[in-house]
ZAMARGU-4260 file (C-alpha; in steps of 0.2 Angstrom, whole numbers, plus 5000, padded with zeros to 4 digits):
<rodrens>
0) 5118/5724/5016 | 5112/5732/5002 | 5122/5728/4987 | 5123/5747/4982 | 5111/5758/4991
5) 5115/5776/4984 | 5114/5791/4996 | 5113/5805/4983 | 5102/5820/4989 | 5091/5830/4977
10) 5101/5846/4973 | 5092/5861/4979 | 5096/5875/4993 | 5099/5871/5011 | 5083/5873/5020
15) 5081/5879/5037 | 5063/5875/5047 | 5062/5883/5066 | 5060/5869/5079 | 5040/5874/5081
20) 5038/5871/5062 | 5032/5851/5063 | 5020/5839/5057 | 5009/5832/5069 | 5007/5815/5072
25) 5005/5810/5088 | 4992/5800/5082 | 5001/5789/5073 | 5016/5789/5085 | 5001/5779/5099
30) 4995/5768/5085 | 5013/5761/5082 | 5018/5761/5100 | 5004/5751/5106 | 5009/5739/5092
35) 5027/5740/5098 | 5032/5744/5082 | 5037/5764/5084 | 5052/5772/5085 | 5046/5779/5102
40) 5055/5772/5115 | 5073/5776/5123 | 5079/5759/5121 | 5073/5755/5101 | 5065/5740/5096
45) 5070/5731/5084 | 5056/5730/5072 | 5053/5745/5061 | 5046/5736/5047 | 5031/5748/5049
50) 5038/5766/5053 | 5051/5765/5041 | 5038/5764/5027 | 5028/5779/5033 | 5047/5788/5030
55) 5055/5797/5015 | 5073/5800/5011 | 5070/5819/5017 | 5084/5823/5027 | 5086/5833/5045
60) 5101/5838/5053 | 5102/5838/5071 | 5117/5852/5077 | 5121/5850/5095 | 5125/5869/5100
65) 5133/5859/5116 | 5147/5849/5106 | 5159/5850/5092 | 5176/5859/5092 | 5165/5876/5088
70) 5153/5874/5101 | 5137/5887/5101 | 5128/5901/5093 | 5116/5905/5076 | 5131/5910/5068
75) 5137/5890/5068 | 5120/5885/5062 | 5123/5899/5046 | 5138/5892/5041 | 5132/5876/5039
80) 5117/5882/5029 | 5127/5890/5018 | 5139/5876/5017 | 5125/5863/5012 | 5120/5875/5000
85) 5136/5876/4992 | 5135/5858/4989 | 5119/5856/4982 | 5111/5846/4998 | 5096/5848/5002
90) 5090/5848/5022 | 5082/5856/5035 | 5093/5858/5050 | 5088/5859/5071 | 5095/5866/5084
95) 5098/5856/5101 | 5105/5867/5115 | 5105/5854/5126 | 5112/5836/5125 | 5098/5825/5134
100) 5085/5832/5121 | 5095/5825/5107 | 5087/5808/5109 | 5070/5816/5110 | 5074/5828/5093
105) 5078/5816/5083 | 5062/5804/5087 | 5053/5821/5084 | 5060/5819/5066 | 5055/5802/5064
110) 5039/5806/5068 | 5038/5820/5055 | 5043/5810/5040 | 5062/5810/5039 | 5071/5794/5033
115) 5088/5802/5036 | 5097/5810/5053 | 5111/5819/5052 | 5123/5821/5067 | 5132/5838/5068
120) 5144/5835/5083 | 5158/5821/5093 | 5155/5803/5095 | 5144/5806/5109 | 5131/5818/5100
125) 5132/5804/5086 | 5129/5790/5096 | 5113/5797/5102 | 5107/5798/5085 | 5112/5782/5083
130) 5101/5775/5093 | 5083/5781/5088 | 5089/5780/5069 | 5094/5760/5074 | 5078/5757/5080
135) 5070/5766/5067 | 5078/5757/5051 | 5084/5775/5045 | 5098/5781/5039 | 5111/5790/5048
140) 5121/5806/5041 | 5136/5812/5051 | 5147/5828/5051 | 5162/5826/5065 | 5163/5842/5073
145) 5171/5831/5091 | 5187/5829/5097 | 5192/5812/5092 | 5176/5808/5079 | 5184/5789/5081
150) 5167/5783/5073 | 5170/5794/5059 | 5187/5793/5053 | 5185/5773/5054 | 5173/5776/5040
155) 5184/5783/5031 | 5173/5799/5032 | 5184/5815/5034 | 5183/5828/5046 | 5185/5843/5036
160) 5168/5850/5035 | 5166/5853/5017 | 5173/5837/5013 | 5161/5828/5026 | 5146/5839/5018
165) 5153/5829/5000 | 5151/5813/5007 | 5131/5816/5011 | 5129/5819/4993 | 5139/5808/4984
170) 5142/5793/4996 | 5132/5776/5000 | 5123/5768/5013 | 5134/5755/5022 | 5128/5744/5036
175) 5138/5744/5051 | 5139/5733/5067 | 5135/5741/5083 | 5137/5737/5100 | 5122/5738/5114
180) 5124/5738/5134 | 5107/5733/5141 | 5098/5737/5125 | 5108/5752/5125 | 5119/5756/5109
185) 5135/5758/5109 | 5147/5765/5092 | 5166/5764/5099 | 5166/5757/5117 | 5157/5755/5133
190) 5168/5757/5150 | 5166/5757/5169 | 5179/5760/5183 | 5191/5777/5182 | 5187/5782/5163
195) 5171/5789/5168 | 5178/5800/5181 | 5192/5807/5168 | 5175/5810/5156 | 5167/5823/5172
200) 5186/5830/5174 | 5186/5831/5154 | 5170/5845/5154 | 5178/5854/5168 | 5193/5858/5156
205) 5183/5861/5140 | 5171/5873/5149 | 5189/5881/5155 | 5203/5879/5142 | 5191/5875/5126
210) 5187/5859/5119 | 5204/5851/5109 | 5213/5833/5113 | 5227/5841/5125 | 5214/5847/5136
215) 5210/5828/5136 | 5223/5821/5137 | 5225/5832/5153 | 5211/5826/5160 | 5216/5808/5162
220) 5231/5811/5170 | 5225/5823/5181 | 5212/5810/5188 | 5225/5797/5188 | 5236/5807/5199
225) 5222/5806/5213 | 5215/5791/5221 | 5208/5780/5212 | 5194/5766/5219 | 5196/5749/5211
230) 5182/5736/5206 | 5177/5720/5211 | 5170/5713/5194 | 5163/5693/5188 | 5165/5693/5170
235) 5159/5681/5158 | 5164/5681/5138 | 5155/5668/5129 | 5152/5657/5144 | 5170/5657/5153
240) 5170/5665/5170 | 5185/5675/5178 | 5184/5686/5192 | 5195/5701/5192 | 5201/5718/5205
245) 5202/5730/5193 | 5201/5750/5191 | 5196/5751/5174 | 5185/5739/5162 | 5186/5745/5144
250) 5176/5736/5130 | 5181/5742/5114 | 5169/5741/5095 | 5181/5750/5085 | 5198/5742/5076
255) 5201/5759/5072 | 5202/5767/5088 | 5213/5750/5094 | 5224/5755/5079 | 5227/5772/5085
260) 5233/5769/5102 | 5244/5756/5096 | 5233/5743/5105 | 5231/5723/5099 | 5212/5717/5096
265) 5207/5726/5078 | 5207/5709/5070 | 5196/5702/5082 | 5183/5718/5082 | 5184/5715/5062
270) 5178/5697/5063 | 5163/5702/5075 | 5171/5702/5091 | 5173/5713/5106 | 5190/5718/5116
275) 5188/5718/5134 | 5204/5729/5141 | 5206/5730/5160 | 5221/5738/5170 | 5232/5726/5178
280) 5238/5739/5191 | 5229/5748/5205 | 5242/5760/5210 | 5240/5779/5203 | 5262/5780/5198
285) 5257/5760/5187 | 5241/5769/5181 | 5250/5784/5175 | 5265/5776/5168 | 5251/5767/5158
290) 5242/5783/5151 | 5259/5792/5145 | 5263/5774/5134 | 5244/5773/5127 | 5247/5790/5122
295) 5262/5787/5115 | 5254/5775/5104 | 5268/5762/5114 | 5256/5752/5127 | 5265/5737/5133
300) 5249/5724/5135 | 5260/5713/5148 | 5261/5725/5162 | 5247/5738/5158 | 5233/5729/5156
305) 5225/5711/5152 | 5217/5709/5135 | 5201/5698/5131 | 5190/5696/5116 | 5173/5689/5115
310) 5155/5691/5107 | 5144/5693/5122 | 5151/5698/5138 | 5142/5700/5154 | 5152/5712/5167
315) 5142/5709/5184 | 5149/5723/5197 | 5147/5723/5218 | 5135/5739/5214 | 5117/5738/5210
320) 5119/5753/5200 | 5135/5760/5191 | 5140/5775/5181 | 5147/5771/5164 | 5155/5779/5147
325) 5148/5775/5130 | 5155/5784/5119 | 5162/5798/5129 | 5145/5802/5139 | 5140/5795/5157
330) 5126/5785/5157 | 5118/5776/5173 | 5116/5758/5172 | 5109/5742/5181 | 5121/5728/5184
335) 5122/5714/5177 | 5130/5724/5161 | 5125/5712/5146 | 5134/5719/5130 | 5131/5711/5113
340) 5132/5715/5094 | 5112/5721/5090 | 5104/5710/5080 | 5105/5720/5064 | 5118/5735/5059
345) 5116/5752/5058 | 5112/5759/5042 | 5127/5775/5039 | 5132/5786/5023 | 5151/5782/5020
350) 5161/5789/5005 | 5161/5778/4990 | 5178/5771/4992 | 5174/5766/5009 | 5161/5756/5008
355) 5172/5737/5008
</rodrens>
């Protein structure tokens, strides 16, 4: 890590560029893919010795009009502008209206110059971000507008807006450990099993009761209370095998988010270890029993679930295919599921009193 790598902004206004106003180089984007060195691809590589010199420490922020607890509209986007202004940061700021283009806006950016992405949304939108910036060797910005915004609050970074909007001026670069499945990265935790099905039931009661944590709460016991398919799963952590039936595989990245649920394993995510949590219980009345205590913040780890810790796991499922949760979105993956620390951290502005 850098020893103190300051994030300060130049003061100016808040500057806001419609999405068709870019910079165009396709032309170097082909010149650096074809040497593998660009930050082109959906999985990033991990050498970006040679984009990130073509960058500068202009800034863009990327507000997903799909996520946040205020979801939607130019009037959002106004606030913001006027926020930034407020504070003295200077940065241009893009719409996404959908979440898949996410990934695809913010390699956009890249492209164009910027050293510096700012998320403006929930783990999920942040995540995506992560991603391309990760494999860029920029620098990642993030305003928590999600439910939870686990990734955030572990940092220390606040979720009040302009206390957040504080941080990007006045806070440092810290370099943070991530998680990948497949190449793919992960920030909190990676599952398989029933948590992916509550996520589908989780939008269904956003789109009708709004986005907040009781809505998803409800969610998970509202898929609970149904029928629930349970997995045959090989599991190998650090080169011990175990075989296991199991409805729900949870690999956890954050102590933090361990912490809040009252759950065991934030001193072995702390010393570069992942938590592996899988339900002991198949049946829907164990299943929701289990829910209500991890809500509660009272899980009982003996008979609710099994709890392993390792630094590579590899999850190899009966289907070729399966549907998993990183951070709170559904991604499609192939098996075997290989998950591992990348090789180099994530580069993320943290308060200053955050960054031990």
């Amino acid at each position: 890590m850098d020893r103190v790598m300051a994030a300060n902004f130049p003061g100016g206004a808040a500057v806001m560029r419609p999405a068709s106003d870019k910079v165009d180089r396709r032309s170097t984007r082909r010149v650096l893919a074809e040497t593998g060195k660009g930050p082109v691809a959906a999985f990033p590589s991990e050498d970006s010795t040679a984009t990130a010199s073509l960058r500068t420490r202009r800034s863009c922020v990327i507000l997903n009009d799909g996520a946040g607890r205020d979801a939607g509209g130019s009037a959002r986007r106004e606030r913001l502008a006027r926020l930034l202004e407020a504070q003295g940061v200077t940065a241009d700021l893009r719409r996404v209206t959908r979440g898949r283009d996410l990934e695809q806006t913010a390699r956009d950016c890249l492209d164009e110059g910027y050293g510096r992405l700012i998320a403006a949304g929930g783990d999920g939108t942040i995540a995506a971000l992560a991603g391309v910036v990760h494999g860029a060797g920029a620098e990642l910005g993030i305003l928590p507008e999600g439910t939870f915004n686990f990734f955030a609050r572990g940092l220390g970074i606040p979720e009040d807006q302009e206390a957040a909007v504080a941080v990007l001026r006045d806070g440092i670069v810290r370099e943070v450990p991530i998680g990948t499945v497949n190449g793919r990265v992960f920030l909190n935790n990676a599952s398989l099993g029933v948590y992916p099905e509550i996520l589908r039931e989780r939008e269904g009661m956003y789109r009708r009761w709004g986005r907040s944590r009781l809505a998803a709460y409800g969610s998970v016991f509202s898929v609970l209370a149904g029928r629930q398919r349970p997995l045959d799963l090989a599991i190998r952590i650090d080169g011990a095998e175990v075989h296991l039936r199991t409805a729900l595989a949870f690999v956890c990245n954050s102590a933090y988010q361990l912490r809040q649920f009252g759950v065991d394993g934030s001193e072995a995510v702390e010393r570069g270890e992942f938590v592996l949590l899988t339900s002991r219980n198949e049946s829907r009345f164990a299943m929701l029993r289990a829910a209500l205590r991890l809500a509660l913040r009272r899980p009982r780890k003996a008979e609710d679930f099994d709890l392993r810790t390792g630094r590579e796991i590899a999850i190899r499922p009966a289907r070729r295919r399966n549907l998993l949760a990183l951070d709170g979105e559904r991604q499609a993956l192939a098996s075997p599921l290989q998950i591992r620390h990348a090789a180099r951290p994530l580069r993320v502005i943290v308060p200053r009193e955050a960054s031990g």
